[in-house]
LUMMARTI-7397 format. One record per atom (N, C-alpha, C): residue number from 1; residue in one letter; chain; atom name; z, y, x. Coordinates in steps of 0.1 Angstrom, whole numbers, plus 5000, padded with zeros to 4 digits. Example, Ala and Ser with C-alpha at 12.3 -4.5 7.8 and 13.67 -1.06 7.14 Angstrom:
i; aa; ch; at; c3; c2; c1
1; a; A; N; 5078; 4943; 5132
1; a; A; CA; 5078; 4955; 5123
1; a; A; C; 5078; 4967; 5132
2; s; A; N; 5071; 4978; 5128
2; s; A; CA; 5071; 4989; 5137
2; s; A; C; 5079; 5000; 5129
***
This chain:
i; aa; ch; at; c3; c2; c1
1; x; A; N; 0938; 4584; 1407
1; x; A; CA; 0928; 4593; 1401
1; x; A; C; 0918; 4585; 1393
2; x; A; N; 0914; 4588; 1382
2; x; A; CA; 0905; 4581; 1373
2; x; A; C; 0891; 4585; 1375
3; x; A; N; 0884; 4579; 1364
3; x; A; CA; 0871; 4584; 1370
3; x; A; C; 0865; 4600; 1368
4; x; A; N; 0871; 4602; 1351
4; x; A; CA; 0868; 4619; 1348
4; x; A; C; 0874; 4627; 1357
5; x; A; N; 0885; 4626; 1366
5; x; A; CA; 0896; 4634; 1373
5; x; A; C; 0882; 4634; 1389
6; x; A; N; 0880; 4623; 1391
6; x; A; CA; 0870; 4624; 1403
6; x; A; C; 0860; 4633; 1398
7; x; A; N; 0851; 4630; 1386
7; x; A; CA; 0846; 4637; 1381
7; x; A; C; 0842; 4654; 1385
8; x; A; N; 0857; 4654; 1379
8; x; A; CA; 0856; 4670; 1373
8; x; A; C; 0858; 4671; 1393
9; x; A; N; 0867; 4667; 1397
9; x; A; CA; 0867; 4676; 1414
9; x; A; C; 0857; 4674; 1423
10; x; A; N; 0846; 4664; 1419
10; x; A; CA; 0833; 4663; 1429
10; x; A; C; 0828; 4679; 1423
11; x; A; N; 0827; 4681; 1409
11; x; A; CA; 0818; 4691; 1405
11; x; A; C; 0817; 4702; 1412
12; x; A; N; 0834; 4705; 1415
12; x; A; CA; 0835; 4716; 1423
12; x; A; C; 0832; 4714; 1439
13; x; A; N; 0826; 4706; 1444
13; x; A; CA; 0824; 4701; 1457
13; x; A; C; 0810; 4701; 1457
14; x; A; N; 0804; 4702; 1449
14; x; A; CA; 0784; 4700; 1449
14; x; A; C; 0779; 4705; 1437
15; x; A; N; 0765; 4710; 1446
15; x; A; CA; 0759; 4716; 1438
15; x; A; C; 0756; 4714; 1425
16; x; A; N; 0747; 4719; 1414
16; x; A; CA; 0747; 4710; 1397
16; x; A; C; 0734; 4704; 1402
17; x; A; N; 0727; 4704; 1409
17; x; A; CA; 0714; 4696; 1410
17; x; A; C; 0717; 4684; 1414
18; x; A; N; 0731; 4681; 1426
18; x; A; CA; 0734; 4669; 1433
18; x; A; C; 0752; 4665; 1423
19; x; A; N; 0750; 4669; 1417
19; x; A; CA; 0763; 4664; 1409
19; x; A; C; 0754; 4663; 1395
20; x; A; N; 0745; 4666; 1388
20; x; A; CA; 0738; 4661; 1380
20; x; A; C; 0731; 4646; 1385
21; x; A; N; 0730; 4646; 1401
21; x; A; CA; 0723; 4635; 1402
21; x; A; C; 0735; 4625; 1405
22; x; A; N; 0746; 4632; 1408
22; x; A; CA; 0760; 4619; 1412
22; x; A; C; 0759; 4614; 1396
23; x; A; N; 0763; 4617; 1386
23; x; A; CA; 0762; 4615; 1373
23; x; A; C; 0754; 4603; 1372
24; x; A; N; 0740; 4604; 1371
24; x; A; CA; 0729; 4599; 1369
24; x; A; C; 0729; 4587; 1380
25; x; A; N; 0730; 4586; 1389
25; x; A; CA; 0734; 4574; 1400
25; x; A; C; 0742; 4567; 1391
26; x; A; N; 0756; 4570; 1389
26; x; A; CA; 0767; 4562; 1385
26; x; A; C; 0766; 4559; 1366
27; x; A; N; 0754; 4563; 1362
27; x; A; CA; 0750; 4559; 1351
27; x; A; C; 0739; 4545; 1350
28; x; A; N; 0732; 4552; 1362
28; x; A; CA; 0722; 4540; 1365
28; x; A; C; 0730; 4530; 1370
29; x; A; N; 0739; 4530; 1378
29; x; A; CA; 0744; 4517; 1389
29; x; A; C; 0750; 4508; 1375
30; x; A; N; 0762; 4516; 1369
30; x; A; CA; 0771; 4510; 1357
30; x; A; C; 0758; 4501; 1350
31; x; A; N; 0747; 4507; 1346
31; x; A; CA; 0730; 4501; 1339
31; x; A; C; 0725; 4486; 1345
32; x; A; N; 0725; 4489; 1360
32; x; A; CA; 0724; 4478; 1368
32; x; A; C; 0731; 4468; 1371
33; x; A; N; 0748; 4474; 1372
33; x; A; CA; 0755; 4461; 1376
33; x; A; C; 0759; 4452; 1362
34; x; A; N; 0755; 4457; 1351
34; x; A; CA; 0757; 4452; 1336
34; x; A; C; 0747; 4441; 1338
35; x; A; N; 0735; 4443; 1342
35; x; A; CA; 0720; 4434; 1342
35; x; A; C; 0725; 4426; 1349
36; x; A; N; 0729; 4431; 1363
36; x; A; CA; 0734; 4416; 1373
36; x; A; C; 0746; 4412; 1378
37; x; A; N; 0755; 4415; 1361
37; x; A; CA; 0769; 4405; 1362
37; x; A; C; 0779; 4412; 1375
38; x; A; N; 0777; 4426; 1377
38; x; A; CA; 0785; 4429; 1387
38; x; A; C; 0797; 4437; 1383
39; x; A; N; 0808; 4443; 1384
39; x; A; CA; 0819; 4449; 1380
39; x; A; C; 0811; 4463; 1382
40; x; A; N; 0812; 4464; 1367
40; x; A; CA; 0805; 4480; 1363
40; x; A; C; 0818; 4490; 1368
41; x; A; N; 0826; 4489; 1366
41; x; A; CA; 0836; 4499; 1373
41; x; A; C; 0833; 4507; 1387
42; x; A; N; 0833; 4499; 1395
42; x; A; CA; 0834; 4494; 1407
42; x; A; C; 0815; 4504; 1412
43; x; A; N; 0807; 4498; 1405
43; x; A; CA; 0796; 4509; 1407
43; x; A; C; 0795; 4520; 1403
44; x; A; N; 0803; 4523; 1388
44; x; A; CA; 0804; 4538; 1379
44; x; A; C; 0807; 4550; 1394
45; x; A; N; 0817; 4541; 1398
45; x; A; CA; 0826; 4548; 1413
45; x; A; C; 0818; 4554; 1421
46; x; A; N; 0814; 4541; 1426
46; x; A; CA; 0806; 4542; 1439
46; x; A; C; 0797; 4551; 1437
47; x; A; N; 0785; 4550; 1424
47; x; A; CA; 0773; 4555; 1421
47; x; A; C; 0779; 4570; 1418
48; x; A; N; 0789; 4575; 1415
48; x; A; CA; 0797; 4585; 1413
48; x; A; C; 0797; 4593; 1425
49; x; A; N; 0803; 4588; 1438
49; x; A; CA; 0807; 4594; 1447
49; x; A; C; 0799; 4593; 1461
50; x; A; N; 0786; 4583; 1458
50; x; A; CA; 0776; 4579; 1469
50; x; A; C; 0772; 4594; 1474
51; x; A; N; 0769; 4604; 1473
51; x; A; CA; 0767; 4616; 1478
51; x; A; C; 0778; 4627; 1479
52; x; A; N; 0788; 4625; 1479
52; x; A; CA; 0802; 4629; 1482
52; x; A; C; 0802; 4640; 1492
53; x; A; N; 0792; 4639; 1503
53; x; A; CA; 0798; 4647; 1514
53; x; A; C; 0779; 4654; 1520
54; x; A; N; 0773; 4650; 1511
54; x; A; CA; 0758; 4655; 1512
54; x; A; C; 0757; 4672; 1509
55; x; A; N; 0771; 4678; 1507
55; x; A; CA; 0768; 4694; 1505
55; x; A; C; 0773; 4698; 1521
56; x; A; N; 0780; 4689; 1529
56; x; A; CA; 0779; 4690; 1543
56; x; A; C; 0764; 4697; 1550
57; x; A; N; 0766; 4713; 1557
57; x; A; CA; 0752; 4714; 1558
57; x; A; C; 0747; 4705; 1569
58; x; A; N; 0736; 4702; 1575
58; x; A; CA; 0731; 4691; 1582
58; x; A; C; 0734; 4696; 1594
59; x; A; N; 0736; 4709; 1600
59; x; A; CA; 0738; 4714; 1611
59; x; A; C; 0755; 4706; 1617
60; x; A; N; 0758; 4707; 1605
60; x; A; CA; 0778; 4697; 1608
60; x; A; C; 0776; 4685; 1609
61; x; A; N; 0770; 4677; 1603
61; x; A; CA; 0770; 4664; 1604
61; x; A; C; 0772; 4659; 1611
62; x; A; N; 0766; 4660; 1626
62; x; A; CA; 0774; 4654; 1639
62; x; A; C; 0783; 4657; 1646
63; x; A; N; 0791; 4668; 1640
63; x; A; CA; 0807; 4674; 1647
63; x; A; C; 0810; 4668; 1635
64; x; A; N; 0810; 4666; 1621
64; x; A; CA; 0816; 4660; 1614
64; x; A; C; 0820; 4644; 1614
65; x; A; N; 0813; 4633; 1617
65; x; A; CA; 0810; 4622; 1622
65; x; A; C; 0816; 4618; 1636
66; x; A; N; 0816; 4632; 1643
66; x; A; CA; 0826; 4626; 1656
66; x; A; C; 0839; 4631; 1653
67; x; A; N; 0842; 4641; 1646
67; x; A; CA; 0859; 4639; 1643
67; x; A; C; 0858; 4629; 1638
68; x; A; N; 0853; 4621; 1632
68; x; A; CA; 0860; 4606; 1623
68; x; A; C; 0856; 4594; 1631
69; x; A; N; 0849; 4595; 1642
69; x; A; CA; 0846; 4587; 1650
69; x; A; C; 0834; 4573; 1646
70; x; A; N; 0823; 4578; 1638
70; x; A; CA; 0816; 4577; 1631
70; x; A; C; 0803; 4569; 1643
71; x; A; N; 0799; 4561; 1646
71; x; A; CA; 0789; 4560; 1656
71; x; A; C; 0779; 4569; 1656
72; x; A; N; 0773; 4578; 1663
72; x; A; CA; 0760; 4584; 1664
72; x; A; C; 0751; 4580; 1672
73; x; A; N; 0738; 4571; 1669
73; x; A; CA; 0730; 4571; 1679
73; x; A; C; 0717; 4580; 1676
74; x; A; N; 0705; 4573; 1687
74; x; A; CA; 0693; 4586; 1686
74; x; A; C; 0690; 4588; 1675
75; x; A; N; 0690; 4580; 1663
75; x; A; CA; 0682; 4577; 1651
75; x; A; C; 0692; 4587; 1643
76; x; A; N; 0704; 4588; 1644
76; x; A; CA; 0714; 4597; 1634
76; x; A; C; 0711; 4611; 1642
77; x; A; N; 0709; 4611; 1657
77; x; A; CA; 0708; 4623; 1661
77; x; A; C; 0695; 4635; 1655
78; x; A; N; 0686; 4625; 1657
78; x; A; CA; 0675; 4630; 1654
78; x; A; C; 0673; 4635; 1641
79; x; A; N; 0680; 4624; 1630
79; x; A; CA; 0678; 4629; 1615
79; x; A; C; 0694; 4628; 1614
80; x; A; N; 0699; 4638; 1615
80; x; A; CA; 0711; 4635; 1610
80; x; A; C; 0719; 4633; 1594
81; x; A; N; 0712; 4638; 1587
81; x; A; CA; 0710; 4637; 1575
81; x; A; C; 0716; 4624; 1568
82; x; A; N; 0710; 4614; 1577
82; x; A; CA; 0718; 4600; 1573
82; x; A; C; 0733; 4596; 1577
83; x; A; N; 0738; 4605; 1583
83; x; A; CA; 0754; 4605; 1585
83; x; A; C; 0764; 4609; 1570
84; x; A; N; 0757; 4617; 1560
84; x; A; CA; 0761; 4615; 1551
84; x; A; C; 0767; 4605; 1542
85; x; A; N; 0763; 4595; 1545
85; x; A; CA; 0765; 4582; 1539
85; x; A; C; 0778; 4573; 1546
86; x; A; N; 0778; 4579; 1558
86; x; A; CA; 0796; 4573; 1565
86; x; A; C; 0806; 4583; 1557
87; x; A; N; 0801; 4599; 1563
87; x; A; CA; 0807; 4602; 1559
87; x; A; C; 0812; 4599; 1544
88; x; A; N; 0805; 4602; 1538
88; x; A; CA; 0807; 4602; 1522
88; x; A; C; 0818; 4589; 1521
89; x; A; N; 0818; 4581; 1529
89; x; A; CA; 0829; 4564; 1520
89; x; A; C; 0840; 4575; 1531
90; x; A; N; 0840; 4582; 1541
90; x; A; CA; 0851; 4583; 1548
90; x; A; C; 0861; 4596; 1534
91; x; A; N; 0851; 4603; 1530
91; x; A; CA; 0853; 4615; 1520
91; x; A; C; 0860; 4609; 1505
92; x; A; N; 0854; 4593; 1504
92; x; A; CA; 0861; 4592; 1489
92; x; A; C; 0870; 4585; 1492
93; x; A; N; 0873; 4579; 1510
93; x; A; CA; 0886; 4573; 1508
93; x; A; C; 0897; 4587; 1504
94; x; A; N; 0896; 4596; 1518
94; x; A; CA; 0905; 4606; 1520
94; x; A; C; 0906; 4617; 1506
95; x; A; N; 0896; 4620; 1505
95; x; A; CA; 0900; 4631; 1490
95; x; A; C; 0894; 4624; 1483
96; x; A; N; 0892; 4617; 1475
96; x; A; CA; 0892; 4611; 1463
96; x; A; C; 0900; 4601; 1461
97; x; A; N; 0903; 4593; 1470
97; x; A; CA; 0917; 4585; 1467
97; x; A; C; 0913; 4569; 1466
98; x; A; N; 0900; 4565; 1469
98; x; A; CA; 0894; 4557; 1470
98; x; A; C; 0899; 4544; 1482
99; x; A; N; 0901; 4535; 1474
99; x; A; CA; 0908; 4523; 1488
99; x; A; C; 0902; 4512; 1485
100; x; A; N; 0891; 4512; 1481
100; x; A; CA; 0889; 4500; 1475
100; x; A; C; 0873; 4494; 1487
101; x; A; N; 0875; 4488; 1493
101; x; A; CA; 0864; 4485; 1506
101; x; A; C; 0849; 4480; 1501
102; x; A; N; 0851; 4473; 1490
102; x; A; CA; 0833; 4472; 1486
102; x; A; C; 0830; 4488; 1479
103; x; A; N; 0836; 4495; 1473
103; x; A; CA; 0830; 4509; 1469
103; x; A; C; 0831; 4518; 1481
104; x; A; N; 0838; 4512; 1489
104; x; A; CA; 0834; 4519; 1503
104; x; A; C; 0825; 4521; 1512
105; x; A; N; 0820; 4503; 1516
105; x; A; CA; 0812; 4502; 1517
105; x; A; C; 0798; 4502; 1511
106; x; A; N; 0798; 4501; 1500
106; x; A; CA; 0785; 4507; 1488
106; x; A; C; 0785; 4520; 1495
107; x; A; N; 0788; 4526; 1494
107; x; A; CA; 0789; 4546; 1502
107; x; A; C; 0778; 4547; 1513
108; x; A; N; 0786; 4539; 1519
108; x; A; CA; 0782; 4544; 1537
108; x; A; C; 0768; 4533; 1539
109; x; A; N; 0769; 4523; 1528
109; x; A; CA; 0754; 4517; 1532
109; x; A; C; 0741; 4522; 1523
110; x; A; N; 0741; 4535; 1518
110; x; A; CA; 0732; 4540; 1505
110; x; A; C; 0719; 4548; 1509
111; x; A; N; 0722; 4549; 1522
111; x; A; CA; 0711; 4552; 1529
111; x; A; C; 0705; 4545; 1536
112; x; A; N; 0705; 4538; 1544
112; x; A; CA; 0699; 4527; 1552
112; x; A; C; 0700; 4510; 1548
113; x; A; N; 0713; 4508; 1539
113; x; A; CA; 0712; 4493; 1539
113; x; A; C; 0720; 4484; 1551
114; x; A; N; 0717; 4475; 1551
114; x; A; CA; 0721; 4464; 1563
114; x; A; C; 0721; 4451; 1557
115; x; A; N; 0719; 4446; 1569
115; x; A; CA; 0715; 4427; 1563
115; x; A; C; 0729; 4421; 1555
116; x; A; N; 0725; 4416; 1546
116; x; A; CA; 0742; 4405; 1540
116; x; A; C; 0749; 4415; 1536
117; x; A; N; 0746; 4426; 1523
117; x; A; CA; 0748; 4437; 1518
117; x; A; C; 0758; 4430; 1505
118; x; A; N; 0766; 4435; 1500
118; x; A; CA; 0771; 4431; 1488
118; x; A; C; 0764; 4433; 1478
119; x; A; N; 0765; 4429; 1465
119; x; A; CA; 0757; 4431; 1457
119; x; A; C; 0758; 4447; 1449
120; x; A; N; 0774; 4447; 1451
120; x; A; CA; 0773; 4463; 1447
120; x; A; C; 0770; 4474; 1454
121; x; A; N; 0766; 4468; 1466
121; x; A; CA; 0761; 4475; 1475
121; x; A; C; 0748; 4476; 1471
122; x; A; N; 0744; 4465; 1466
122; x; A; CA; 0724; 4468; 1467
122; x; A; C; 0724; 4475; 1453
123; x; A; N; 0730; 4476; 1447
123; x; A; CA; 0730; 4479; 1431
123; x; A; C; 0731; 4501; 1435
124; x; A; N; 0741; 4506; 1445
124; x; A; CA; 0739; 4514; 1447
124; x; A; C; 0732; 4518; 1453
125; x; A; N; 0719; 4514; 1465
125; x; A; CA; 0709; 4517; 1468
125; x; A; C; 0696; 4517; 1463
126; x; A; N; 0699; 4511; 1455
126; x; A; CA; 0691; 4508; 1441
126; x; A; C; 0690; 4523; 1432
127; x; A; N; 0705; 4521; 1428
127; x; A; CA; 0705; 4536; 1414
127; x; A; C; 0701; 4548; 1422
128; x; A; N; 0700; 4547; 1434
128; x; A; CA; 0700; 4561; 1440
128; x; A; C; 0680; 4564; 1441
129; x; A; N; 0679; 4549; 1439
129; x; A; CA; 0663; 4555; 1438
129; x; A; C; 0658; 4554; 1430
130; x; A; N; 0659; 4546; 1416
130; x; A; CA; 0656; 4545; 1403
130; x; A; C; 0664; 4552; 1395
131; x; A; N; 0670; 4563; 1395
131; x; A; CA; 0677; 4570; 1384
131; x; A; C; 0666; 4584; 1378
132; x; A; N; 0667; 4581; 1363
132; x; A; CA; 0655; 4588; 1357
132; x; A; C; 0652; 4600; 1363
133; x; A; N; 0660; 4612; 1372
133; x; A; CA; 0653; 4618; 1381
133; x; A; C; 0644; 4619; 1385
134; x; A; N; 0644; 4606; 1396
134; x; A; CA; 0635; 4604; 1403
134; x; A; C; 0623; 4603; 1400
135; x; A; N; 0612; 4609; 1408
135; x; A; CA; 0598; 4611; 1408
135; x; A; C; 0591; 4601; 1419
136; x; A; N; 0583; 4597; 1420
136; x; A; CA; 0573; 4588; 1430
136; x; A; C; 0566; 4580; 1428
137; x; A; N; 0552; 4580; 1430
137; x; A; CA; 0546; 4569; 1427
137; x; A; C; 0551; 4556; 1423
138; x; A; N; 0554; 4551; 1432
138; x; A; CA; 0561; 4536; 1423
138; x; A; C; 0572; 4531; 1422
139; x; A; N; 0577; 4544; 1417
139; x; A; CA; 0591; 4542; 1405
139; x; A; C; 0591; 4532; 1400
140; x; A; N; 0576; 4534; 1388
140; x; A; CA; 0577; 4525; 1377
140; x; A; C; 0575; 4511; 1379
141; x; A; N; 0571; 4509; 1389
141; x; A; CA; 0571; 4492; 1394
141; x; A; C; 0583; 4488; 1397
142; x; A; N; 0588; 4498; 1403
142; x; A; CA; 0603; 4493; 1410
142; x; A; C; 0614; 4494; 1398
143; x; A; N; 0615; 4503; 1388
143; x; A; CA; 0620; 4500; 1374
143; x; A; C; 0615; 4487; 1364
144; x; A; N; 0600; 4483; 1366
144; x; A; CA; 0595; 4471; 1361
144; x; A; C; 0604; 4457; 1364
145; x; A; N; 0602; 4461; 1377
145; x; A; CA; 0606; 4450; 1384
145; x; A; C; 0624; 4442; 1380
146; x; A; N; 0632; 4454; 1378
146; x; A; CA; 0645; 4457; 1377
146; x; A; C; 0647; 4446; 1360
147; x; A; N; 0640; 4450; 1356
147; x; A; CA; 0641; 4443; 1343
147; x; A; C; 0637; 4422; 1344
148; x; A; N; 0630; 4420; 1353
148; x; A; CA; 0622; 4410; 1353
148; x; A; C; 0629; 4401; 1367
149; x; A; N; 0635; 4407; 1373
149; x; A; CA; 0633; 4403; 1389
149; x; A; C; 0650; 4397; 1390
150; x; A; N; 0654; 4393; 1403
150; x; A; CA; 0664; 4387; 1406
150; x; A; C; 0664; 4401; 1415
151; x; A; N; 0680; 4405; 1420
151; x; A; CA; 0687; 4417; 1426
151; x; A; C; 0675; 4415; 1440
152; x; A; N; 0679; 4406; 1446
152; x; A; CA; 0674; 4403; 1459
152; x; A; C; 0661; 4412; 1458
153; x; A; N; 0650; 4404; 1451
153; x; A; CA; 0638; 4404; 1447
153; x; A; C; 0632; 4424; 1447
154; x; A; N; 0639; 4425; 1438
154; x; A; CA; 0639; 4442; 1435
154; x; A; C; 0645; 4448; 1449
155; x; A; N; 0652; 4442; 1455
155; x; A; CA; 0658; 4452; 1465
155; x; A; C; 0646; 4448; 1481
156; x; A; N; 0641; 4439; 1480
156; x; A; CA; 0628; 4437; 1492
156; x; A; C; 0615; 4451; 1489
157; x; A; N; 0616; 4449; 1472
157; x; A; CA; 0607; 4461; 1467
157; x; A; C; 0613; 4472; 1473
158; x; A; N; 0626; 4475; 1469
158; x; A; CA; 0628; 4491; 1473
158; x; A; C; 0634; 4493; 1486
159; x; A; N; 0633; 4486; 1494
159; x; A; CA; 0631; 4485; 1506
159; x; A; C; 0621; 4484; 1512
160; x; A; N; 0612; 4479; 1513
160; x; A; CA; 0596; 4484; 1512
160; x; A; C; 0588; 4494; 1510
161; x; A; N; 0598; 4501; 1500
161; x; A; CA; 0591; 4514; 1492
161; x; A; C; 0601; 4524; 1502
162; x; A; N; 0612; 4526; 1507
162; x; A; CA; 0616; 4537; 1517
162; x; A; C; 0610; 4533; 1525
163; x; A; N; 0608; 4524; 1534
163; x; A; CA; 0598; 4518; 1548
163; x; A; C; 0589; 4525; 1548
164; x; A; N; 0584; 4524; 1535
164; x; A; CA; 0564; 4531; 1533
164; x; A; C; 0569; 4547; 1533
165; x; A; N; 0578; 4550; 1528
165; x; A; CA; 0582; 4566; 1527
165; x; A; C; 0584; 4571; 1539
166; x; A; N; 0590; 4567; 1547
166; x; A; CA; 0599; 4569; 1560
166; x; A; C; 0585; 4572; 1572
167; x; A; N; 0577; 4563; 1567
167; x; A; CA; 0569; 4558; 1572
167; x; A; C; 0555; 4575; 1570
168; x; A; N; 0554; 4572; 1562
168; x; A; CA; 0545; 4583; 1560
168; x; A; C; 0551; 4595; 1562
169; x; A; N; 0560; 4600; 1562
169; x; A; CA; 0566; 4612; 1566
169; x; A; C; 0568; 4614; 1580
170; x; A; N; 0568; 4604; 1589
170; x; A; CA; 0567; 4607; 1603
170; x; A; C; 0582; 4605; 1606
171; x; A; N; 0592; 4597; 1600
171; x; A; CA; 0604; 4601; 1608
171; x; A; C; 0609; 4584; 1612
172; x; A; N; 0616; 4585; 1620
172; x; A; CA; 0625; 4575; 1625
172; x; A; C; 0625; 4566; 1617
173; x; A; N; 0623; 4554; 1620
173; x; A; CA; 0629; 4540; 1611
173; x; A; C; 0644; 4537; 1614
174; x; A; N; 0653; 4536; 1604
174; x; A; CA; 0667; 4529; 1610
174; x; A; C; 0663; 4513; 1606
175; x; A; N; 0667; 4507; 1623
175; x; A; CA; 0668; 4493; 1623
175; x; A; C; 0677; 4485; 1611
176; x; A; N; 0685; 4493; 1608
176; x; A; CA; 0692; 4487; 1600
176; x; A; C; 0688; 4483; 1585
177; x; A; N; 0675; 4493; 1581
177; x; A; CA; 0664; 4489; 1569
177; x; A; C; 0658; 4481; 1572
178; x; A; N; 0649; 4478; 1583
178; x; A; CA; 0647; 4467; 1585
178; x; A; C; 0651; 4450; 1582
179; x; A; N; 0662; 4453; 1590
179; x; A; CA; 0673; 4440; 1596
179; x; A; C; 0674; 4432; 1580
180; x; A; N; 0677; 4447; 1571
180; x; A; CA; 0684; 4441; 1552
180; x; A; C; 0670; 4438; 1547
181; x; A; N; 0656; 4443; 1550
181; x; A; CA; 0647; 4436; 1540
181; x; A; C; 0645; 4426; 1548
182; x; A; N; 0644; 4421; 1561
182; x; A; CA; 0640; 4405; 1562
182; x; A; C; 0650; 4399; 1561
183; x; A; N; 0661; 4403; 1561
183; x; A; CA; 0671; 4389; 1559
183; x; A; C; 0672; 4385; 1542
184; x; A; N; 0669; 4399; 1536
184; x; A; CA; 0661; 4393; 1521
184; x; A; C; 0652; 4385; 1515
185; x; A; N; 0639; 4389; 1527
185; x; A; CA; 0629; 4384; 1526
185; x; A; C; 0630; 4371; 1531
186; x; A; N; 0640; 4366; 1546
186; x; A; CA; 0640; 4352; 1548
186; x; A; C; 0651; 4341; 1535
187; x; A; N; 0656; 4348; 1532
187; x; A; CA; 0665; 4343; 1519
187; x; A; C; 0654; 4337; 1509
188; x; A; N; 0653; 4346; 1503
188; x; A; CA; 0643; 4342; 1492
188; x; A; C; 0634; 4344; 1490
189; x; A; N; 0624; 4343; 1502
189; x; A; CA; 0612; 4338; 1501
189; x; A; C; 0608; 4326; 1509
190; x; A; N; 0612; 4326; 1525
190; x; A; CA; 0608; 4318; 1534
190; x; A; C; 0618; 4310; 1532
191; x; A; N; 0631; 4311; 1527
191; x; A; CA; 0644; 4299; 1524
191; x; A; C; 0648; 4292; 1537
192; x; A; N; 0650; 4307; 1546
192; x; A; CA; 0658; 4303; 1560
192; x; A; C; 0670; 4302; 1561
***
């Protein structure tokens, strides 16, 4: 299946507000992985089908995640919302036809992250928060930054910037955001 063919059958799978924004991810990522030498294909995809299974209403998400045998702990329990993102690489393997394990993995880590992330990994947690949609105070630093900065560099920023979000909204931190901005931050900054 090519990319228009995923295309056209995500459309019918989500709404036009979240399939205008699958678009727009996989326009940004292709934008990004051009900047940092990464296989634009390979993001078009990913940044394509990162929200794949987000028209799951949230009430399923955890009967959806245990048919596939999906880990759930308190942090997924409580927000489950973030199971979308397993699910979703489990969604473009099985109906979209997807076999390819780094656009897989880009999927399932687009919400939370994790330390020793691939790069087309960071490239789609990235598009998913810098794509001209998006609204928030500091977008435009974090788009500044994109132009000027090394991948890493930009991704400590927007990792910092969900922290502070997460943070002010009152909900759950996943360990796993964490874990990916200090092993960023001991990378290249402290040079552990």
């Amino acid at each position: 299946m090519d990319y228009n063919d995923i295309a056209k059958k995500l459309k019918t799978n989500l709404n036009e507000t979240r399939y205008l924004h699958s678009l727009s991810v996989s326009d940004t990522a292709t934008t990004l992985a051009q900047r940092y030498n990464i296989d634009q294909h390979k993001a078009k995809l990913a940044g394509l089908l990162h929200d794949c299974a987000r028209e799951i209403p949230t009430s399923s998400l955890i009967d959806a995640a245990k048919e596939y045998h999906i880990p759930i702990g308190p942090i997924e329990t409580c927000q489950p919302i973030l199971l979308h993102a397993a699910l979703g690489a489990i969604l473009a393997q099985k109906k979209y036809l997807i076999n390819d394990t780094e656009i897989l993995d880009a999927i399932k880590l687009h919400t939370t992250g994790k330390a020793d992330m691939t790069d087309l990994a960071k490239i789609i947690y990235l598009a998913d928060m810098v794509e001209p949609h998006r609204r928030y105070d500091s977008i435009n630093h974090l788009r500044d930054l994109i132009k000027n900065s090394t991948l890493d560099i930009v991704m400590i920023a927007a990792f910092s910037e969900s922290l502070s979000f997460i943070i002010k909204k009152g909900q759950l931190i996943h360990p796993q955001t964490v874990l990916a901005r200090n092993a960023l931050i001991a990378k290249n900054i402290c040079h552990g």
